[in-house]
Backbone as XML, in Angstrom:
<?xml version="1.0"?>
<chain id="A" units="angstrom">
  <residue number="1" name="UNK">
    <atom name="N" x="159.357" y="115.068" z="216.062"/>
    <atom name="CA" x="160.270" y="115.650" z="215.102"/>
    <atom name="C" x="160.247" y="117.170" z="215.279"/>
  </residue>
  <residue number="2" name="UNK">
    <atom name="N" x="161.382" y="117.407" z="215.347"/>
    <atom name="CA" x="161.851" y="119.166" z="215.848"/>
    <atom name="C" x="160.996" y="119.900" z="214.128"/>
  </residue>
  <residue number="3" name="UNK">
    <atom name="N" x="161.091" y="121.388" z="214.451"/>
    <atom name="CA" x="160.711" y="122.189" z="213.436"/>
    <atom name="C" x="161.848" y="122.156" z="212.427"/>
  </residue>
  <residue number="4" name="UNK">
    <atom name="N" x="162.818" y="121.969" z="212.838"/>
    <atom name="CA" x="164.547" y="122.339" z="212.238"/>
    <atom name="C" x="164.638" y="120.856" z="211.604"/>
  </residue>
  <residue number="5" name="UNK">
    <atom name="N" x="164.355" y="119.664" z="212.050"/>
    <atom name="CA" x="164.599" y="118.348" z="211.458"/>
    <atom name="C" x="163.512" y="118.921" z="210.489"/>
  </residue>
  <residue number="6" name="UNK">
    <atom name="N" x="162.348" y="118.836" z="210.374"/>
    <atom name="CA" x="161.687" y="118.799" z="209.257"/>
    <atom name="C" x="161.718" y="119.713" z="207.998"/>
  </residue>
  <residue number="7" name="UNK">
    <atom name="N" x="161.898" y="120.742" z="208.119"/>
    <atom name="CA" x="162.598" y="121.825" z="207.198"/>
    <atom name="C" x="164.134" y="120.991" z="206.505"/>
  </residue>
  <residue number="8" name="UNK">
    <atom name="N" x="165.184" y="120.106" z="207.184"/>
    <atom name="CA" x="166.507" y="119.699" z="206.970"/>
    <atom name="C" x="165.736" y="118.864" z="205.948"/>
  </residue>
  <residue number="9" name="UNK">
    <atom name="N" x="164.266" y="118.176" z="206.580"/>
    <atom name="CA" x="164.246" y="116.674" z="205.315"/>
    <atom name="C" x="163.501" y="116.953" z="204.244"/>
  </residue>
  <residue number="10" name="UNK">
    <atom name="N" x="162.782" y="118.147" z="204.495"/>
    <atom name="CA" x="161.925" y="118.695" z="203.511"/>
    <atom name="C" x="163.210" y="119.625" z="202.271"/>
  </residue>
  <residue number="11" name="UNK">
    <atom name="N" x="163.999" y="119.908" z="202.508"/>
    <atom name="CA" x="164.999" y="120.473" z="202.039"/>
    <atom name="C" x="165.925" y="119.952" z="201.230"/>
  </residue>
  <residue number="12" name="UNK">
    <atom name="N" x="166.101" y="118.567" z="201.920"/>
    <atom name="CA" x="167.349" y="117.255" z="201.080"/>
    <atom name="C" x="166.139" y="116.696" z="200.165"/>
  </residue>
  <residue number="13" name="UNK">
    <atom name="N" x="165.109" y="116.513" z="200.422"/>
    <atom name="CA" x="164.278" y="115.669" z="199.804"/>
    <atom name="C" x="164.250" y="116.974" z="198.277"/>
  </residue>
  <residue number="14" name="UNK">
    <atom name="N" x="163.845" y="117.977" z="198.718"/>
    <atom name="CA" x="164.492" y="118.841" z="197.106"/>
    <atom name="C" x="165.147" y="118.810" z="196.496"/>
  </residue>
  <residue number="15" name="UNK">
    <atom name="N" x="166.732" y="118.302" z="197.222"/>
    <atom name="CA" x="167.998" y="118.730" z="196.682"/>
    <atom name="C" x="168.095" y="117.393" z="195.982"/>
  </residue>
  <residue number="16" name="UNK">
    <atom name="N" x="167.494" y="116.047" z="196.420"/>
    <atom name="CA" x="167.926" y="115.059" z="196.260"/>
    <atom name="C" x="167.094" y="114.629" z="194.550"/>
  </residue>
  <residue number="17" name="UNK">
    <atom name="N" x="165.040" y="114.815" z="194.987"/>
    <atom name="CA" x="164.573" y="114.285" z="194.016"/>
    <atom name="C" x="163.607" y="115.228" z="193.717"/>
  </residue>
  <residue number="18" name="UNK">
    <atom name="N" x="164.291" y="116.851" z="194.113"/>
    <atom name="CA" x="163.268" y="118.144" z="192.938"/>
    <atom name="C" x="162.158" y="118.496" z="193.634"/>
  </residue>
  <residue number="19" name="UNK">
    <atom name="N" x="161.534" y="119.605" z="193.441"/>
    <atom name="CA" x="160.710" y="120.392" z="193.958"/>
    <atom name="C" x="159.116" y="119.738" z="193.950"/>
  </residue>
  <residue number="20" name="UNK">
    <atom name="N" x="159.104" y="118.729" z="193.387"/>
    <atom name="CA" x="157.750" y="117.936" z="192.866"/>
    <atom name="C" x="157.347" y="116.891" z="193.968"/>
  </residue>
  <residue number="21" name="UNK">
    <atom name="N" x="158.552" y="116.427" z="194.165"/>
    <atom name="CA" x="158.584" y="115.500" z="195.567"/>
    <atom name="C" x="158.369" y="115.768" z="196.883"/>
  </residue>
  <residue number="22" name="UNK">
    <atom name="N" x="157.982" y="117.378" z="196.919"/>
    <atom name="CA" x="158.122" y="117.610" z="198.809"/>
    <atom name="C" x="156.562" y="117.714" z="198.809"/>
  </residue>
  <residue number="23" name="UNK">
    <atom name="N" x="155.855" y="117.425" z="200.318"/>
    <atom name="CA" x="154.603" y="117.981" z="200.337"/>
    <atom name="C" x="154.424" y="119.211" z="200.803"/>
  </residue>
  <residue number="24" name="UNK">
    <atom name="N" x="153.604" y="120.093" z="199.733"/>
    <atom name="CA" x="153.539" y="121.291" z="199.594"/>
    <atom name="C" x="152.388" y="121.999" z="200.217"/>
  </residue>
  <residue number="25" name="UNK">
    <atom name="N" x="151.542" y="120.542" z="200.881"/>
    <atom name="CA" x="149.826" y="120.768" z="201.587"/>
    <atom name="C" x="150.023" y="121.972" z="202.673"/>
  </residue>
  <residue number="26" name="UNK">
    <atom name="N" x="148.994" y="122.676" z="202.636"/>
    <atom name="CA" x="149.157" y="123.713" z="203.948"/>
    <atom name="C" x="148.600" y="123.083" z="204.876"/>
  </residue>
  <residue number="27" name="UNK">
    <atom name="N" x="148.110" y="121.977" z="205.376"/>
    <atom name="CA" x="147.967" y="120.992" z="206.761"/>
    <atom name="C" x="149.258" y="120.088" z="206.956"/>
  </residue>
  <residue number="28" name="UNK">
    <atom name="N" x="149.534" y="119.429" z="206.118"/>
    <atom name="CA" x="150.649" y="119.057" z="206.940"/>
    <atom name="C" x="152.284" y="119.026" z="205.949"/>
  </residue>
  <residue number="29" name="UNK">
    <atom name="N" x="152.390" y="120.184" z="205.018"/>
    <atom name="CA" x="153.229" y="120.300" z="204.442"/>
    <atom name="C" x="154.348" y="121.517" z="204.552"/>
  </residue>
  <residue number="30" name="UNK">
    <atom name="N" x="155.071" y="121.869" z="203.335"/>
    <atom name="CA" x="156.115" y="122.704" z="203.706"/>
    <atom name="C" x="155.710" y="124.358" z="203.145"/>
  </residue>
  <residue number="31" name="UNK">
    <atom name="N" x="154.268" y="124.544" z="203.238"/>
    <atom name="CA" x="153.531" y="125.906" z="203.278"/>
    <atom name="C" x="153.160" y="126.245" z="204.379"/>
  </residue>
  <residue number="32" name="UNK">
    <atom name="N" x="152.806" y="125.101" z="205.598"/>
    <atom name="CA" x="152.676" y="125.297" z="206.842"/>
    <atom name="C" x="153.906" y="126.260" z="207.322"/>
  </residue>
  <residue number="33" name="UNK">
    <atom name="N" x="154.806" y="125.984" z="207.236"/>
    <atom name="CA" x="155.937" y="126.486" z="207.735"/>
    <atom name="C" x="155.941" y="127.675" z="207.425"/>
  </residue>
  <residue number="34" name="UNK">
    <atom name="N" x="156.128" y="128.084" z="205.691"/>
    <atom name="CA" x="156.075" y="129.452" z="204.985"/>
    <atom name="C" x="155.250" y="130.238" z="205.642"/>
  </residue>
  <residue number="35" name="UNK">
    <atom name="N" x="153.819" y="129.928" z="205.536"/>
    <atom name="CA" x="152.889" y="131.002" z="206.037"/>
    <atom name="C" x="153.179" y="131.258" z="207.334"/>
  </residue>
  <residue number="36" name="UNK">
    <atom name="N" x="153.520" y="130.514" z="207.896"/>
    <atom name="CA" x="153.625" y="130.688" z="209.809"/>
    <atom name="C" x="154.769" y="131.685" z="209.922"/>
  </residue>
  <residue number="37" name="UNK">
    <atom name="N" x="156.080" y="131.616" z="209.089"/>
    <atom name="CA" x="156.802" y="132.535" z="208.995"/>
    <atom name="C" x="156.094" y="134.027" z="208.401"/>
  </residue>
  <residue number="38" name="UNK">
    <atom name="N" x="155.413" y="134.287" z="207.615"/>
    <atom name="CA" x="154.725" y="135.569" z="207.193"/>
    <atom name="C" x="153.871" y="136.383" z="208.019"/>
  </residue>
  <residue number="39" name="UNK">
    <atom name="N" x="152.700" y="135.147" z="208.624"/>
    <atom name="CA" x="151.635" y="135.266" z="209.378"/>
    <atom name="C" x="152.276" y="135.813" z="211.347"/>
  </residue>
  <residue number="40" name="UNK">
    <atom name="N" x="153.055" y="135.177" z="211.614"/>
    <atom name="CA" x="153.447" y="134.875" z="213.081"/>
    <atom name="C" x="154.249" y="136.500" z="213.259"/>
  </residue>
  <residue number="41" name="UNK">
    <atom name="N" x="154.893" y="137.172" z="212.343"/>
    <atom name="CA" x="155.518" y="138.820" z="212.768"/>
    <atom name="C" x="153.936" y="139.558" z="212.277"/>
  </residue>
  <residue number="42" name="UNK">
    <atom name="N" x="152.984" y="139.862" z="211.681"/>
    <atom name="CA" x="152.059" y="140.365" z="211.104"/>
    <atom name="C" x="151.124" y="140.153" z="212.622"/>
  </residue>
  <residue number="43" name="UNK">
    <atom name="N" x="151.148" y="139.019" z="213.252"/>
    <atom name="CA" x="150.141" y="138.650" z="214.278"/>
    <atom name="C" x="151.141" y="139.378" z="215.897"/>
  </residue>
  <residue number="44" name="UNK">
    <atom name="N" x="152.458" y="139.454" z="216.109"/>
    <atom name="CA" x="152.965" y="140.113" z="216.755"/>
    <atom name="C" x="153.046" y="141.711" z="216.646"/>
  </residue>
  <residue number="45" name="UNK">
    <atom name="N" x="152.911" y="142.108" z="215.335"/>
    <atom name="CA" x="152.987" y="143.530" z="215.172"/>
    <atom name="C" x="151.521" y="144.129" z="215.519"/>
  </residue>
  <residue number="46" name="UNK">
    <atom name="N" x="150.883" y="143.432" z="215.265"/>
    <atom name="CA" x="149.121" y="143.835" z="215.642"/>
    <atom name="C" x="149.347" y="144.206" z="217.339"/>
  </residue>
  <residue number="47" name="UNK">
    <atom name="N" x="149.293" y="142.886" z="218.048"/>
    <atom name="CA" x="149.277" y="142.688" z="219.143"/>
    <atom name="C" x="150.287" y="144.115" z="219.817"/>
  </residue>
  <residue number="48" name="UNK">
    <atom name="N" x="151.371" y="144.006" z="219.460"/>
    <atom name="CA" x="152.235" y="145.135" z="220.163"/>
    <atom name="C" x="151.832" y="146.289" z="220.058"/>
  </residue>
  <residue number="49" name="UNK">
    <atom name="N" x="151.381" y="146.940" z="218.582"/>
    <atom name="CA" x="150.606" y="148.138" z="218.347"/>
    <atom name="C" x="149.091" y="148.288" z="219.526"/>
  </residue>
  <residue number="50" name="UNK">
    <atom name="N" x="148.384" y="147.143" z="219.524"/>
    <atom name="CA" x="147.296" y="147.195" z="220.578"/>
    <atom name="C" x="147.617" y="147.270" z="222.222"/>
  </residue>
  <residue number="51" name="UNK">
    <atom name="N" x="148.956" y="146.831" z="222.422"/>
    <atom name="CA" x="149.304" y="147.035" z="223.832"/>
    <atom name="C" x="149.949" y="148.482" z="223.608"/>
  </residue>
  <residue number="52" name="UNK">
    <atom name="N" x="150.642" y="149.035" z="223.461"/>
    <atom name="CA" x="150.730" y="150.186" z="223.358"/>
    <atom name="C" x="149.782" y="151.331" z="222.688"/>
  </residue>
  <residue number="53" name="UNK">
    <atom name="N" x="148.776" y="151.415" z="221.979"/>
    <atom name="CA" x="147.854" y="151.985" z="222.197"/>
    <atom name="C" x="146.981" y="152.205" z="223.171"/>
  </residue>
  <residue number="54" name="UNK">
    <atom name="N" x="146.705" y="150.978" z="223.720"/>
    <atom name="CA" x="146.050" y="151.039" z="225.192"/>
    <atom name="C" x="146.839" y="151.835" z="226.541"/>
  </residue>
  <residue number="55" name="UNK">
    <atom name="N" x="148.341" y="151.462" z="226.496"/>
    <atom name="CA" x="149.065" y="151.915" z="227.285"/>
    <atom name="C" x="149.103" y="153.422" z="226.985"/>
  </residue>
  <residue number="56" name="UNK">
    <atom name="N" x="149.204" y="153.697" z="225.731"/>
    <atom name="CA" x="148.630" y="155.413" z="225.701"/>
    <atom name="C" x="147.811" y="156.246" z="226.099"/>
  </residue>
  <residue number="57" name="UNK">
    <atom name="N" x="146.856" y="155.522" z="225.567"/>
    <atom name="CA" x="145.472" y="156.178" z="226.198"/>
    <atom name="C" x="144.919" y="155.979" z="227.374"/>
  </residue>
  <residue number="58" name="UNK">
    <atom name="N" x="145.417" y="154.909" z="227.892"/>
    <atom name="CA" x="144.744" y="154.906" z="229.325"/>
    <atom name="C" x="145.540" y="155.418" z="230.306"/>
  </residue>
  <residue number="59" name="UNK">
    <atom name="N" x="147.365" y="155.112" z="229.737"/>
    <atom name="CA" x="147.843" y="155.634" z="230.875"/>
    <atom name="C" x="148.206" y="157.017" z="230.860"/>
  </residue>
  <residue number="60" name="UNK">
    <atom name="N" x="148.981" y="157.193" z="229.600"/>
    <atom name="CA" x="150.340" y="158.217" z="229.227"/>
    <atom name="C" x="149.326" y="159.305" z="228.875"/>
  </residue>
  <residue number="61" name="UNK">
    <atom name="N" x="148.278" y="159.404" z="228.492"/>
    <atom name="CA" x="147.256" y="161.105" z="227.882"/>
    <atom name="C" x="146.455" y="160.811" z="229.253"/>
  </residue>
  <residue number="62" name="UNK">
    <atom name="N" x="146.258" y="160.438" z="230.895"/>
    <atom name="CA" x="145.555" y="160.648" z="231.499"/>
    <atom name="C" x="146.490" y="162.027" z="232.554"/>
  </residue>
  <residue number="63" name="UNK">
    <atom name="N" x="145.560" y="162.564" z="233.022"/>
    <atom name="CA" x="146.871" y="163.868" z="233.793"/>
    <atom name="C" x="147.349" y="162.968" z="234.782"/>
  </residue>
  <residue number="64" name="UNK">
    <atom name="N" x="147.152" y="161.839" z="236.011"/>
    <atom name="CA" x="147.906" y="161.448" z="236.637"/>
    <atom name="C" x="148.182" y="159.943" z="235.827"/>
  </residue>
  <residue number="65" name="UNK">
    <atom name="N" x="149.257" y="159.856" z="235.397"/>
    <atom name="CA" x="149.936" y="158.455" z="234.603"/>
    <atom name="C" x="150.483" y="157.598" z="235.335"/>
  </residue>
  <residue number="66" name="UNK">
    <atom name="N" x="150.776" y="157.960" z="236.731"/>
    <atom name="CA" x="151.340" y="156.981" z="237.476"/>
    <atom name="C" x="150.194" y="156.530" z="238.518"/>
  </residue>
  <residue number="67" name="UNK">
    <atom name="N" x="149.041" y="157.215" z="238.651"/>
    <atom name="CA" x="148.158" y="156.165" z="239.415"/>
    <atom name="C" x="147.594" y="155.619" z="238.263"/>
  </residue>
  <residue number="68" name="UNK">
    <atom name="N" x="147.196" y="155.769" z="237.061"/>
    <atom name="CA" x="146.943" y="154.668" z="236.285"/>
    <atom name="C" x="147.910" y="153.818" z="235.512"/>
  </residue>
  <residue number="69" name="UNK">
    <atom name="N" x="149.023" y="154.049" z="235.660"/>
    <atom name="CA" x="149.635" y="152.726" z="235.783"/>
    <atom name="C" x="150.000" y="151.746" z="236.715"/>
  </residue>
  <residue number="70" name="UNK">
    <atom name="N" x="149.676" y="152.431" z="237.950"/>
    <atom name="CA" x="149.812" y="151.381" z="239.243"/>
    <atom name="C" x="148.743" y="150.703" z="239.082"/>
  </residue>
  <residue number="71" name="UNK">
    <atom name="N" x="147.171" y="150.820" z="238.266"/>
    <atom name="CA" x="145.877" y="150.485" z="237.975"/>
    <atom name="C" x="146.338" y="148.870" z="236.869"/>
  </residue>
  <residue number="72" name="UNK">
    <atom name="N" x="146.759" y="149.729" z="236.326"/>
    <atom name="CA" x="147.011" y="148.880" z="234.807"/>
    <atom name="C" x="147.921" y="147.429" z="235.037"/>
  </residue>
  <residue number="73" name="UNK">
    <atom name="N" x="148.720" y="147.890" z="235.745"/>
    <atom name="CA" x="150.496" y="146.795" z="235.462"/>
    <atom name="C" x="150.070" y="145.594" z="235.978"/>
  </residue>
  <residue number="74" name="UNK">
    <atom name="N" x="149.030" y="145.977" z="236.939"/>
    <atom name="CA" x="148.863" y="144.088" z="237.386"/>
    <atom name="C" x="148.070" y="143.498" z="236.292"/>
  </residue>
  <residue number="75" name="UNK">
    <atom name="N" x="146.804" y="143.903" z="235.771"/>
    <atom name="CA" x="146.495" y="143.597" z="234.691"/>
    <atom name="C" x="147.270" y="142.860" z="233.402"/>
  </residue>
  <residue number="76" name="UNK">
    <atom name="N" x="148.430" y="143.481" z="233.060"/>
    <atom name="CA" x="149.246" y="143.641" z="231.931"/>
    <atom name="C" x="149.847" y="142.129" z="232.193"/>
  </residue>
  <residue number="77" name="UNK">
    <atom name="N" x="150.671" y="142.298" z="233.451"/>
    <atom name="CA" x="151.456" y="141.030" z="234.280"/>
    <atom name="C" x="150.661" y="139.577" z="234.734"/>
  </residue>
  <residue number="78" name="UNK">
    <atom name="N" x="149.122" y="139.953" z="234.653"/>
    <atom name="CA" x="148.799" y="138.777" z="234.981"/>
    <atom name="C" x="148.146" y="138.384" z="233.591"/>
  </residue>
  <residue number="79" name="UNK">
    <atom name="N" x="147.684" y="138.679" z="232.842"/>
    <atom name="CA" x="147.363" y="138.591" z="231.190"/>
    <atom name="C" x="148.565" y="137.436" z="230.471"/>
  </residue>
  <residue number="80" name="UNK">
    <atom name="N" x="149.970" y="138.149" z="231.144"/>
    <atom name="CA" x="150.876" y="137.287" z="230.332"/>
    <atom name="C" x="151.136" y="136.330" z="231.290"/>
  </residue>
  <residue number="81" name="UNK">
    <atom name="N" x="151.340" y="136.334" z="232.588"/>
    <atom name="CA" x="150.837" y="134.632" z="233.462"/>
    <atom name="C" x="150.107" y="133.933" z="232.530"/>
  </residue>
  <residue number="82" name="UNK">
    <atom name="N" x="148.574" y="134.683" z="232.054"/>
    <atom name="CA" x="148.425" y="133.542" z="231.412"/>
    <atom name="C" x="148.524" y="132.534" z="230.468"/>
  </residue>
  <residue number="83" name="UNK">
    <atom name="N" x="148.300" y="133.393" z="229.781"/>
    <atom name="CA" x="149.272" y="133.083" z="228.300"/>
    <atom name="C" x="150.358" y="132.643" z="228.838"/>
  </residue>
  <residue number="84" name="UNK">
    <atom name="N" x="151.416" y="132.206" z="229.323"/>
    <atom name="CA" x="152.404" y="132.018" z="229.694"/>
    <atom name="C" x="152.473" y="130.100" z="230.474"/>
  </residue>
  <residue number="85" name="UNK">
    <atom name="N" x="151.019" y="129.692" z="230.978"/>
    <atom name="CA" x="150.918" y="129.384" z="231.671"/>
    <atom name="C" x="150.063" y="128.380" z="231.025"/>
  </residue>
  <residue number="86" name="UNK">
    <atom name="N" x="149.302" y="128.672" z="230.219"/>
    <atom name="CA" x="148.499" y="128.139" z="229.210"/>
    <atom name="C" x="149.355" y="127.572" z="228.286"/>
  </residue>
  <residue number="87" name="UNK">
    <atom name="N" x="150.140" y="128.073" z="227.517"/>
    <atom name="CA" x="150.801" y="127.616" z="226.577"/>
    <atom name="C" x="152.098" y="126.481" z="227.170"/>
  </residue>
  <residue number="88" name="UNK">
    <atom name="N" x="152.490" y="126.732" z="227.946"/>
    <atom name="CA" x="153.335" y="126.137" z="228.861"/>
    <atom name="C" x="152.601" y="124.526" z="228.944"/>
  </residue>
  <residue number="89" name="UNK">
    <atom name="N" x="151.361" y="124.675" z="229.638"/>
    <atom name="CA" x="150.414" y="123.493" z="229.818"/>
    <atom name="C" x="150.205" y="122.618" z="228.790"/>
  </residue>
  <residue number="90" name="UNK">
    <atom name="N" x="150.050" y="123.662" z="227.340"/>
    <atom name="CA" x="149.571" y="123.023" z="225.978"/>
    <atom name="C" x="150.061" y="122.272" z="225.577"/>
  </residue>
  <residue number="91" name="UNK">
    <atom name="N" x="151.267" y="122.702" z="225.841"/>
    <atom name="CA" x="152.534" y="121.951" z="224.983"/>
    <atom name="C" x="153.611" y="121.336" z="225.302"/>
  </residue>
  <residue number="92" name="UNK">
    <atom name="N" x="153.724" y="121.311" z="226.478"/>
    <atom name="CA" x="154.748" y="120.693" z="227.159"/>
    <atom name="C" x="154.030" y="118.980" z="227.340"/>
  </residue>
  <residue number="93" name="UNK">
    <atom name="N" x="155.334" y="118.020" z="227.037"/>
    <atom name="CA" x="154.852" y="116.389" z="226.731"/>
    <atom name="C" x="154.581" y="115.923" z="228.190"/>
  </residue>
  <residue number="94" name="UNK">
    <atom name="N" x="154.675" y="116.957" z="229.410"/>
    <atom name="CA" x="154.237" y="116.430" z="230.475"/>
    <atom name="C" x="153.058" y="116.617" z="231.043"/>
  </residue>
  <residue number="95" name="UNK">
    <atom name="N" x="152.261" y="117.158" z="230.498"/>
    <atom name="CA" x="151.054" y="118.126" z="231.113"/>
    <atom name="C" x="149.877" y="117.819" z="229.619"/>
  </residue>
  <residue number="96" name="UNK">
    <atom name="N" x="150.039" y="116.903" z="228.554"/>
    <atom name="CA" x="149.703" y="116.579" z="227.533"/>
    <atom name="C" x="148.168" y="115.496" z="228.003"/>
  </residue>
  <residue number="97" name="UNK">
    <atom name="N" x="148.392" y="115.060" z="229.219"/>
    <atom name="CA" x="147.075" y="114.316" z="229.535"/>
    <atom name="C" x="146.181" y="114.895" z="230.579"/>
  </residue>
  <residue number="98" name="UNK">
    <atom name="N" x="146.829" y="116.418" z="230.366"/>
    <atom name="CA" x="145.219" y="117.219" z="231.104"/>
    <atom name="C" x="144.272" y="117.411" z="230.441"/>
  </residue>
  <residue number="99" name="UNK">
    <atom name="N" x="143.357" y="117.628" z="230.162"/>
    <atom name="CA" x="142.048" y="117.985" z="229.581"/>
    <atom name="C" x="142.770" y="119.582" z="229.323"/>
  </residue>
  <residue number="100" name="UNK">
    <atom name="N" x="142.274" y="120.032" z="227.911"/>
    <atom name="CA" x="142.285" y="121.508" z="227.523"/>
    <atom name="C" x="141.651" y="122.585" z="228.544"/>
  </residue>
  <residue number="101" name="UNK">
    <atom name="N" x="140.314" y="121.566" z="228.556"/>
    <atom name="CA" x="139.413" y="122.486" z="230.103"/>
    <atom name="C" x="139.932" y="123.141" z="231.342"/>
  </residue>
  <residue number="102" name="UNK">
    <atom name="N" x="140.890" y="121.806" z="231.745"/>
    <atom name="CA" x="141.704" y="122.134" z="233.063"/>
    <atom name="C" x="142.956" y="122.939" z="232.843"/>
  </residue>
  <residue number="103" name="UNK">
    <atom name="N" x="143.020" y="123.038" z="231.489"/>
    <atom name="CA" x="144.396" y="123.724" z="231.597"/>
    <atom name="C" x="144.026" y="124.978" z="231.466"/>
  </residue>
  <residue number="104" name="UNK">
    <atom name="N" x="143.014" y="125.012" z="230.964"/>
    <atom name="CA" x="142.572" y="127.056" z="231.000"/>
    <atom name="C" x="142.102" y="127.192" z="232.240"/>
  </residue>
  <residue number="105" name="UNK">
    <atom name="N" x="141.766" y="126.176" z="233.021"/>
    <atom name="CA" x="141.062" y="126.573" z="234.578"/>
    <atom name="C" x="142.183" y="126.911" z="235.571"/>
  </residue>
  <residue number="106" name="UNK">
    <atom name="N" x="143.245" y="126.137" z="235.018"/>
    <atom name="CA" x="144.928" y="126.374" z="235.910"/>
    <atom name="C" x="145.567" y="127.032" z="235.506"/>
  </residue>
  <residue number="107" name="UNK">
    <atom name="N" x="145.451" y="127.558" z="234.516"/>
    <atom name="CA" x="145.553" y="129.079" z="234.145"/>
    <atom name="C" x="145.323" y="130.415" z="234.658"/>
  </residue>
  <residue number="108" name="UNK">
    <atom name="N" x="143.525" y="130.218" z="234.426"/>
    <atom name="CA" x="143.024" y="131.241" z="234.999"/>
    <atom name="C" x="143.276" y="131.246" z="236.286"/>
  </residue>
  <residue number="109" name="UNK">
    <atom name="N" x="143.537" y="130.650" z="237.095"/>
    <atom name="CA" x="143.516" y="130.293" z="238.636"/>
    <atom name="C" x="144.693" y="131.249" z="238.558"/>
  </residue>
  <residue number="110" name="UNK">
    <atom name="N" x="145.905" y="131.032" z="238.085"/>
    <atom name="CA" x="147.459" y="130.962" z="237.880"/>
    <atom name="C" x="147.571" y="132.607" z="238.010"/>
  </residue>
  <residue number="111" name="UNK">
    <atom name="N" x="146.292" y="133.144" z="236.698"/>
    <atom name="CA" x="146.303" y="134.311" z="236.647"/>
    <atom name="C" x="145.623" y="135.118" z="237.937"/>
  </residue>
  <residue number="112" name="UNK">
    <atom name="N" x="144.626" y="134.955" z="237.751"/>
    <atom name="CA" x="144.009" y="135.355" z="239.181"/>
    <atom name="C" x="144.919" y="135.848" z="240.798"/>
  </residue>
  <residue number="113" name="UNK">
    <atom name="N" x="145.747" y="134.835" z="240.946"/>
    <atom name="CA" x="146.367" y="134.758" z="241.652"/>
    <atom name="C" x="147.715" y="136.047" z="241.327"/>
  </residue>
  <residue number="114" name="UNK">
    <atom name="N" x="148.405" y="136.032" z="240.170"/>
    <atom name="CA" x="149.210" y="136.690" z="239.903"/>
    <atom name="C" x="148.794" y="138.040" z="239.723"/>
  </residue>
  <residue number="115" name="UNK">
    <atom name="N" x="147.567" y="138.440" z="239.602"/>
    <atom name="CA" x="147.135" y="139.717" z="239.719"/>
    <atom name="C" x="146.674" y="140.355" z="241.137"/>
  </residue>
  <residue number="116" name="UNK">
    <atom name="N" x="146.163" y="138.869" z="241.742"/>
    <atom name="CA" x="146.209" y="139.544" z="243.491"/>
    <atom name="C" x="147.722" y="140.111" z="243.942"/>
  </residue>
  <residue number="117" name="UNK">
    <atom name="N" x="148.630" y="139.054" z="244.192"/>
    <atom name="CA" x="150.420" y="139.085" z="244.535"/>
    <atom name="C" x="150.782" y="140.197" z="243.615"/>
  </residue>
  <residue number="118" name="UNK">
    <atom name="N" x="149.757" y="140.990" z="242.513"/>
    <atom name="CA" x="150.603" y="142.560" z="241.854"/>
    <atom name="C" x="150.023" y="143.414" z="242.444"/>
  </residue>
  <residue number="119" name="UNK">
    <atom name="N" x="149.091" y="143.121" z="243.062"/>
    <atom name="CA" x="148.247" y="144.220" z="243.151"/>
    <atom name="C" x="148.078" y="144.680" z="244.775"/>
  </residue>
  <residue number="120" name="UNK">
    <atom name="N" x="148.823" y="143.483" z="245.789"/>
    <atom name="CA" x="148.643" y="143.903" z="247.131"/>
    <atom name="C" x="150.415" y="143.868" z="247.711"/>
  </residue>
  <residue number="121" name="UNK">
    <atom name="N" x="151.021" y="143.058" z="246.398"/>
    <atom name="CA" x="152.596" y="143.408" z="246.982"/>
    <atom name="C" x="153.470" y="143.816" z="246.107"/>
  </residue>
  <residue number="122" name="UNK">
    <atom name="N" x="152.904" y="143.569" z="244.759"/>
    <atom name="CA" x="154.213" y="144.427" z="244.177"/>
    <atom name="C" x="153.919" y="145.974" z="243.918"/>
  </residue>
  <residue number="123" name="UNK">
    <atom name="N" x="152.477" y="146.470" z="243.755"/>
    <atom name="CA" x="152.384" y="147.827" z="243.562"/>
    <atom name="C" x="152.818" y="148.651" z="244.796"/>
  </residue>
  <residue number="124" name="UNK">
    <atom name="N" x="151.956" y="147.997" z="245.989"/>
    <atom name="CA" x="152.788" y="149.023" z="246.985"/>
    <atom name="C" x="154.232" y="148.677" z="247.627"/>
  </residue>
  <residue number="125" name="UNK">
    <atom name="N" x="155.064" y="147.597" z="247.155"/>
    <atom name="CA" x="156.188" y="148.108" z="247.014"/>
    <atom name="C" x="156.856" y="148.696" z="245.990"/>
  </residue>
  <residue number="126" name="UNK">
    <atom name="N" x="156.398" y="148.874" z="244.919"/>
    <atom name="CA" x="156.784" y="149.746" z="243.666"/>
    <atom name="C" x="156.334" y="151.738" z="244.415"/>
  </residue>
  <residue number="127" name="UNK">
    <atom name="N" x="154.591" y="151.930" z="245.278"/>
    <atom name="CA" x="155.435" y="152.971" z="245.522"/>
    <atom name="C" x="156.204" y="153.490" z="246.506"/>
  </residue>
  <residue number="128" name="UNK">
    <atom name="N" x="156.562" y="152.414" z="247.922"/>
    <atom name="CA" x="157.834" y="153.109" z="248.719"/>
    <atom name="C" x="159.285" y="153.059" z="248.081"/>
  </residue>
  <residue number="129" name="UNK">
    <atom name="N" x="159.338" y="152.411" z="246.618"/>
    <atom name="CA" x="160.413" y="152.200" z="246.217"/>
    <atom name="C" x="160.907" y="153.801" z="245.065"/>
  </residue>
  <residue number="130" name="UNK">
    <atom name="N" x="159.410" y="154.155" z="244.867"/>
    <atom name="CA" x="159.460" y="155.393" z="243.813"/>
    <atom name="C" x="159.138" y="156.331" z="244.815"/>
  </residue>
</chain>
């Protein structure tokens, strides 16, 4: 059941037999939803403030900013491989009978890899390109 179907039945089920009738549990009710809406921009605004703080200080207040960002970007790029790659694994209904274990190991692999391929071909073609 989609996020959007359950909000539609949690919604008619109000309209139909009142606010008393929906489940309101924060495990498997219609507070789950609420908080995830409050919680989920509060947990992105953190995160973005911490990538750009870092990107400040390590790159933008150092006197050369462009060799430490040629330092940094593979880092940055292979971080979100993983995450990317992980979550992909988690949740997708095809990849649902790997072990959690293996999916952070094909991950990390995933990442690993994506930080070598930034770091021996896309930086130095980033600088004959700059």
């Amino acid at each position: 059941m989609t996020f959007l179907t359950v909000l539609e039945l949690r919604g008619s089920v109000m309209l139909m037999y009142g606010p008393s009738n929906v489940n309101w549990s924060i495990s498997t009710g219609a507070s789950k939803i609420f908080i995830s809406w409050v919680t989920s921009p509060i947990i992105a605004g953190l995160l973005a403030a911490f990538i750009y703080l870092t990107t400040k200080f390590l790159v933008f207040k150092h006197h050369d900013s462009y060799k430490r960002g040629k330092r940094i970007i593979p880092y940055y790029f292979s971080i979100a491989v993983f995450i990317d790659i992980y979550l992909i694994m988690s949740k997708s209904s095809l990849t649902t009978s790997v072990q959690p274990k293996w999916q952070l190991i094909i991950a990390g692999i995933c990442c690993v890899v994506s930080w070598l391929f930034f770091q021996f071909m896309m930086v130095p073609w980033m600088d004959r390109r700059v």
